[in-house]
SEFI-456197 format. One record per atom (N, C-alpha, C, O): atom name; residue in one letter; residue number from 1; x, y negated, z negated. Coordinates in nm, 4 decimals, padded with zeros to 6 digits. Layout:
BEGIN
+-------+---------+-----+----------+----------+----------+
: atomo : residuo : num :        X :        Y :        Z :
+-------+---------+-----+----------+----------+----------+
:    CA :       a : NUM :        X :        Y :        Z :
...
+-------+---------+-----+----------+----------+----------+
***
This chain:
BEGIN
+-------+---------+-----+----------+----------+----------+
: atomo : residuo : num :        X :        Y :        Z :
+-------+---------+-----+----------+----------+----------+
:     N :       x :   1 : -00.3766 :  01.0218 : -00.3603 :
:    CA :       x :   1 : -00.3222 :  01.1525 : -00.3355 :
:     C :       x :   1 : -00.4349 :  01.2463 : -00.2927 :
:     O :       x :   1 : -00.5478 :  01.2340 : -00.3403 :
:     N :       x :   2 : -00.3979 :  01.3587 : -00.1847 :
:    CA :       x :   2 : -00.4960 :  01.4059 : -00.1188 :
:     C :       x :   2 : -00.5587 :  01.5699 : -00.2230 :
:     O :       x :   2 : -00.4642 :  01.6331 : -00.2703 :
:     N :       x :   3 : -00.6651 :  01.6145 : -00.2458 :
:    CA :       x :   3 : -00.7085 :  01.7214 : -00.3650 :
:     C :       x :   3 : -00.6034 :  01.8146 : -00.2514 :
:     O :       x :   3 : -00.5756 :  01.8268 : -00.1321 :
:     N :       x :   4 : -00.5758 :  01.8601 : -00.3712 :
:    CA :       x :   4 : -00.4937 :  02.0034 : -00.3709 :
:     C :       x :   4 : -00.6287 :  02.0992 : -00.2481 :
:     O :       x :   4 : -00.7496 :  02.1039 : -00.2704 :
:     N :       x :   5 : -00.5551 :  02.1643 : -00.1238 :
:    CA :       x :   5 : -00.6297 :  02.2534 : -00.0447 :
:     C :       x :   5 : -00.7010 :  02.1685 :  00.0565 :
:     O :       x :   5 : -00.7197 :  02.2430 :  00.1527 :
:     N :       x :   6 : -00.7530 :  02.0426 :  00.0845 :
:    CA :       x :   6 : -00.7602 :  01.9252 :  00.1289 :
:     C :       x :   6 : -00.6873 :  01.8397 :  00.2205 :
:     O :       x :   6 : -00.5665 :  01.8385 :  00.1970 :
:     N :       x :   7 : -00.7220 :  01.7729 :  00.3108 :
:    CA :       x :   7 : -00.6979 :  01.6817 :  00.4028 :
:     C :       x :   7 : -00.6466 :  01.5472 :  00.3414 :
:     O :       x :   7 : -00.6727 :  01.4955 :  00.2328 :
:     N :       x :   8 : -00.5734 :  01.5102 :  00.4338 :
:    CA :       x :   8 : -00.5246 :  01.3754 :  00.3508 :
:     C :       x :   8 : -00.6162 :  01.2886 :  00.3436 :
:     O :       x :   8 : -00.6041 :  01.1968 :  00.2625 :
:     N :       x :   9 : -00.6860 :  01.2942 :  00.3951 :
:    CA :       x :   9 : -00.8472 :  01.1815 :  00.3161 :
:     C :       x :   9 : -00.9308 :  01.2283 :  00.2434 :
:     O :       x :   9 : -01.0516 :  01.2054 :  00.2488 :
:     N :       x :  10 : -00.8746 :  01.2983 :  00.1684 :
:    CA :       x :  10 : -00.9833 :  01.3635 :  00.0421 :
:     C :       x :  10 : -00.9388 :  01.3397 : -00.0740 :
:     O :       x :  10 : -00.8172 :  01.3594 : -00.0735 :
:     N :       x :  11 : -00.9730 :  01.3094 : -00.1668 :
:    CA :       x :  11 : -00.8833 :  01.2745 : -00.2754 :
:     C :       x :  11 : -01.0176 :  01.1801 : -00.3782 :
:     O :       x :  11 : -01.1397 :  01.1936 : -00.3702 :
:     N :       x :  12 : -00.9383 :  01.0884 : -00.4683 :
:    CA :       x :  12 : -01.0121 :  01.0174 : -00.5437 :
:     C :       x :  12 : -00.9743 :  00.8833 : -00.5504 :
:     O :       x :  12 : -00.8747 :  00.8519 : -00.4852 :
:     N :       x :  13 : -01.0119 :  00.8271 : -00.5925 :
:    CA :       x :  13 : -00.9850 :  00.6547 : -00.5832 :
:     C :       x :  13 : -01.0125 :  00.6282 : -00.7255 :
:     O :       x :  13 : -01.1009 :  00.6965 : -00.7773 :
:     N :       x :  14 : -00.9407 :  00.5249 : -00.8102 :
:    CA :       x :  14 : -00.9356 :  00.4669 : -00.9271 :
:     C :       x :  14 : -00.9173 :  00.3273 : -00.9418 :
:     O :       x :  14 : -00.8077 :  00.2788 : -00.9138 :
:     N :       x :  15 : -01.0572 :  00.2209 : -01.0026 :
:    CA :       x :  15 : -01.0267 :  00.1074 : -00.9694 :
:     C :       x :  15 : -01.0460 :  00.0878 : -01.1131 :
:     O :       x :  15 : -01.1418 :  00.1326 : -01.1761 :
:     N :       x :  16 : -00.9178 : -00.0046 : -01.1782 :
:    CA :       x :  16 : -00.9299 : -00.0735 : -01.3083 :
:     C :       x :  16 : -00.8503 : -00.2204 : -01.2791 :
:     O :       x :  16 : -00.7780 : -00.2761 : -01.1965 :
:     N :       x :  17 : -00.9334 : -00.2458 : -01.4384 :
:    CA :       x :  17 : -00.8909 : -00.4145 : -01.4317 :
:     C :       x :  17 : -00.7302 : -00.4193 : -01.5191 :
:     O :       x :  17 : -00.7213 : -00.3105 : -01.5761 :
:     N :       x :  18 : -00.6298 : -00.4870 : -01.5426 :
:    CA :       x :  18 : -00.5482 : -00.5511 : -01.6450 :
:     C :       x :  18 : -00.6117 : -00.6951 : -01.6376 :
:     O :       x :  18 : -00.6342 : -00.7650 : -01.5388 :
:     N :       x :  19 : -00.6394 : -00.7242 : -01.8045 :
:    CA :       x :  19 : -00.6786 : -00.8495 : -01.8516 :
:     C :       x :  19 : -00.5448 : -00.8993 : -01.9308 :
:     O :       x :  19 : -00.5506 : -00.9051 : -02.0536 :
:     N :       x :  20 : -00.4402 : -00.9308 : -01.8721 :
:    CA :       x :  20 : -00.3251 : -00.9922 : -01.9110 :
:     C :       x :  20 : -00.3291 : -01.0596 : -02.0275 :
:     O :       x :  20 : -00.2419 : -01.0387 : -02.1118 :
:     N :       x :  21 : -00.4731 : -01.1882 : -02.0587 :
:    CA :       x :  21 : -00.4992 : -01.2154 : -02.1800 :
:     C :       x :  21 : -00.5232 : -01.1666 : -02.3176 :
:     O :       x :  21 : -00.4966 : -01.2000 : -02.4331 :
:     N :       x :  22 : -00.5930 : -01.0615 : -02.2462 :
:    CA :       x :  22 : -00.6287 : -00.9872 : -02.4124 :
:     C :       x :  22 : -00.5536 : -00.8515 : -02.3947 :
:     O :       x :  22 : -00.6090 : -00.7561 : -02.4492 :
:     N :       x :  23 : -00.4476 : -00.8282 : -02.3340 :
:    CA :       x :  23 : -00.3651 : -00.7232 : -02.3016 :
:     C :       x :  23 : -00.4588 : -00.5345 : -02.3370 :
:     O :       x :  23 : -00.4504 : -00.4458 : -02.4219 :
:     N :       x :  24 : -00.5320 : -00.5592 : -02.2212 :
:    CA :       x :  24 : -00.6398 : -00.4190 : -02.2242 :
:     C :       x :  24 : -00.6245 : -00.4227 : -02.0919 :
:     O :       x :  24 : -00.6057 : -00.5147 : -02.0122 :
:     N :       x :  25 : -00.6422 : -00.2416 : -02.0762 :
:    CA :       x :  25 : -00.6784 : -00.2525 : -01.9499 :
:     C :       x :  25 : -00.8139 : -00.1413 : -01.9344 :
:     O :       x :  25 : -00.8280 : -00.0414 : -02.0050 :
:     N :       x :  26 : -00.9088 : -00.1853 : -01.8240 :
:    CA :       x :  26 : -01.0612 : -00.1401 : -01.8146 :
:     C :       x :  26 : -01.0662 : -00.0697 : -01.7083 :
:     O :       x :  26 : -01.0065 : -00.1057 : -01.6069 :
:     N :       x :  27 : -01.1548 :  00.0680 : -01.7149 :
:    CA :       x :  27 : -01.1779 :  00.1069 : -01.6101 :
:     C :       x :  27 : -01.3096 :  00.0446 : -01.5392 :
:     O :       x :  27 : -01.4057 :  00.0100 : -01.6079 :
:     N :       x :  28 : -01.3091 :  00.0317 : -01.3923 :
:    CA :       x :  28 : -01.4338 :  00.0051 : -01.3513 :
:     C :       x :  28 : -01.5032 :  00.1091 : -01.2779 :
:     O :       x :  28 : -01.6257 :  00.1145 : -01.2673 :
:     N :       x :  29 : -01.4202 :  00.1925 : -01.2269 :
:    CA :       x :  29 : -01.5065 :  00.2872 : -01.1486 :
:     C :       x :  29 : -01.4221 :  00.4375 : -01.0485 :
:     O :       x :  29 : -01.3095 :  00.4173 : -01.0031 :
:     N :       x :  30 : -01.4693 :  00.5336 : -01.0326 :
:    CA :       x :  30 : -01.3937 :  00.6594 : -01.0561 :
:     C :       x :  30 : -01.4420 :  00.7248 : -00.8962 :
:     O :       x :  30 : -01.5298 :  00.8019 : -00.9349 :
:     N :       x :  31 : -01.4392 :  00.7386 : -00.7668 :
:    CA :       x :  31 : -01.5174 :  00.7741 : -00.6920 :
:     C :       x :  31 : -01.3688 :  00.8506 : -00.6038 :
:     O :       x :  31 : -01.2481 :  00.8280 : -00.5949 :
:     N :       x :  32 : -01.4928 :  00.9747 : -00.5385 :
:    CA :       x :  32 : -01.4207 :  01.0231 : -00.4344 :
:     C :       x :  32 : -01.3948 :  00.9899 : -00.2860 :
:     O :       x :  32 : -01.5039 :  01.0114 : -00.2332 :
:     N :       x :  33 : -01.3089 :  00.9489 : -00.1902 :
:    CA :       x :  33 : -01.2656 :  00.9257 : -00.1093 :
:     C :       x :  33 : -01.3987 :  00.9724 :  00.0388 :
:     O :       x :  33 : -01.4098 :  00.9157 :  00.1475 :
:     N :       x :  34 : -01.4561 :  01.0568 :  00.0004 :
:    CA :       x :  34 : -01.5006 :  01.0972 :  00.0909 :
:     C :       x :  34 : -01.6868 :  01.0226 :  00.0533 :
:     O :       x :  34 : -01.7628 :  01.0113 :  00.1495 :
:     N :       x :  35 : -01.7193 :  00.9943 : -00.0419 :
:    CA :       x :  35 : -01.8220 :  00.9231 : -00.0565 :
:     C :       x :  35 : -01.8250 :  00.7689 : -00.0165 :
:     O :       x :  35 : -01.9422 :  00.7392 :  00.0067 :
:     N :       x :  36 : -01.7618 :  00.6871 : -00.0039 :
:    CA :       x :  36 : -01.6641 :  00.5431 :  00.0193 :
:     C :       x :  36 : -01.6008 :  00.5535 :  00.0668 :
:     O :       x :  36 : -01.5024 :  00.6274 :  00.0649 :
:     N :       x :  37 : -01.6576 :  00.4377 :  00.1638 :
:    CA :       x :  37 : -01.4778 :  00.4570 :  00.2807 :
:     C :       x :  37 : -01.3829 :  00.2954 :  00.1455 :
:     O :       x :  37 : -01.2646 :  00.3013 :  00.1120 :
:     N :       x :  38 : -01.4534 :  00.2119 :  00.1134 :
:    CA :       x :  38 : -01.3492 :  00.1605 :  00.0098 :
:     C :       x :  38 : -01.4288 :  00.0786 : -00.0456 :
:     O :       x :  38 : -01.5515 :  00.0802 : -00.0358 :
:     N :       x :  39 : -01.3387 : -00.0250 : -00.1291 :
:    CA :       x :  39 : -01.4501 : -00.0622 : -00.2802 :
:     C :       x :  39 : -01.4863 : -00.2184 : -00.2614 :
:     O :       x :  39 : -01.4141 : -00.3014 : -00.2060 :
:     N :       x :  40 : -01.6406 : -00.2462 : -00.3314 :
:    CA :       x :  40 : -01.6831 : -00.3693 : -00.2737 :
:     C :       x :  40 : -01.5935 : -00.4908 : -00.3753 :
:     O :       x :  40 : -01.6157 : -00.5248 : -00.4915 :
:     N :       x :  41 : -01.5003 : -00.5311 : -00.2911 :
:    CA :       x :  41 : -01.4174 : -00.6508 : -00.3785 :
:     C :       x :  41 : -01.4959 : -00.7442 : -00.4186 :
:     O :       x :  41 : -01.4187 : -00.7842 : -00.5057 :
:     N :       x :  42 : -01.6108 : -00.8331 : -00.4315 :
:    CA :       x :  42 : -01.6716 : -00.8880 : -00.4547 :
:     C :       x :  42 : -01.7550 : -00.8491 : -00.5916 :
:     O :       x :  42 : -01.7702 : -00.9318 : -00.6815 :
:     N :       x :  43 : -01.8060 : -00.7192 : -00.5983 :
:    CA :       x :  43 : -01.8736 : -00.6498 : -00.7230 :
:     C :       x :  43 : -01.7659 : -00.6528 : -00.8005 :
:     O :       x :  43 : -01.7942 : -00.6740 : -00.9184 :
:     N :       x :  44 : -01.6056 : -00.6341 : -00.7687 :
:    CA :       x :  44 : -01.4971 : -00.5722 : -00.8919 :
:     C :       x :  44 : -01.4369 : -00.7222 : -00.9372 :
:     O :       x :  44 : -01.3731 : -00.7259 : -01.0424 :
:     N :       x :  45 : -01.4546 : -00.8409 : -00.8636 :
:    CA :       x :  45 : -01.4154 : -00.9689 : -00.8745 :
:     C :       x :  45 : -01.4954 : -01.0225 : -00.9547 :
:     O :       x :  45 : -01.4360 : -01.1138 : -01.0120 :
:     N :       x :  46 : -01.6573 : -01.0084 : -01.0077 :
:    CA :       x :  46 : -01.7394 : -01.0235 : -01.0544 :
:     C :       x :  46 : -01.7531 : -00.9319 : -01.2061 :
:     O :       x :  46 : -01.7789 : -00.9937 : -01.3094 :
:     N :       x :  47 : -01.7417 : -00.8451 : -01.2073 :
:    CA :       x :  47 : -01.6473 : -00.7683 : -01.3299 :
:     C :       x :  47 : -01.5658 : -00.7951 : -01.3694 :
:     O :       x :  47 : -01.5789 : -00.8342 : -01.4854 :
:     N :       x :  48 : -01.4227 : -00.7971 : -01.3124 :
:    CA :       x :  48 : -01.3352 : -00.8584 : -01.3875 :
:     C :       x :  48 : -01.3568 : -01.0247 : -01.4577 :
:     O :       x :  48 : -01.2810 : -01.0637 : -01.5465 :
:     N :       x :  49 : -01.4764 : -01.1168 : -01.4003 :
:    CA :       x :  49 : -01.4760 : -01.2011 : -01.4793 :
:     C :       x :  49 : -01.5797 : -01.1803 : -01.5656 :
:     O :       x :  49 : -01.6065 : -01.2766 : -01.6374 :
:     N :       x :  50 : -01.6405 : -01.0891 : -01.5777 :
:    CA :       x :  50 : -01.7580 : -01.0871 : -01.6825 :
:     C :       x :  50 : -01.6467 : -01.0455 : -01.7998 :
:     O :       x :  50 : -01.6551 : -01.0902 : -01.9142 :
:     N :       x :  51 : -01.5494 : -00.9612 : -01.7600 :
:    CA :       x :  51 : -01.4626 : -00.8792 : -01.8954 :
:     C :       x :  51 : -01.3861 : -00.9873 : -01.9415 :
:     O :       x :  51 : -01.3771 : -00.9971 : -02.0639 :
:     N :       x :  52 : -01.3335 : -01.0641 : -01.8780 :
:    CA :       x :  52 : -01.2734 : -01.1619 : -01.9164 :
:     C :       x :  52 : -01.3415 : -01.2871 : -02.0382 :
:     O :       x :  52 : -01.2757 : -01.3517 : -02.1197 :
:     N :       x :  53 : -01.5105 : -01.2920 : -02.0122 :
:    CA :       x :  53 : -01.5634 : -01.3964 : -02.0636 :
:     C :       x :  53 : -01.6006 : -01.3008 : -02.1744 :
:     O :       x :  53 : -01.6732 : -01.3519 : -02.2597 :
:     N :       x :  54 : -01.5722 : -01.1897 : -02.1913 :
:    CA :       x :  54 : -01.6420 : -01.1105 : -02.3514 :
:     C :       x :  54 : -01.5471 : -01.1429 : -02.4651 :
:     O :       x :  54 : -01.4354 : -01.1705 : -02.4213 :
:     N :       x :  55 : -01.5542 : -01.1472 : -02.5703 :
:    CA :       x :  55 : -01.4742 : -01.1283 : -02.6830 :
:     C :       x :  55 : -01.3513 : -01.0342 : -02.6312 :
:     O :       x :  55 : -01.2627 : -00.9997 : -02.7095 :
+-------+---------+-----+----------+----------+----------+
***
């Protein structure tokens, strides 16, 4: 959604995990639209299995 007073490419982006197994869900990271054009799937694929292998 674009910030209030703002262009429709302004806004924020929210990337979290669901760990279906241990029924949690994690944030990974909180960024604005205009700093990132989008998010490195490889770093968040690599997270989600580190969260997965923790207690």
């Amino acid at each position: 959604k674009a910030l209030k007073g703002k262009g429709a490419r302004s806004g924020i982006r929210i990337v979290y995990a669901y760990i279906a197994e241990k029924d949690e869900i994690y944030l990974i990271e909180i960024y604005s639209k205009n700093d990132k054009e989008s998010e490195d799937h490889e770093r968040i694929k690599q997270v989600v299995r580190q969260l997965k292998k923790q207690n």
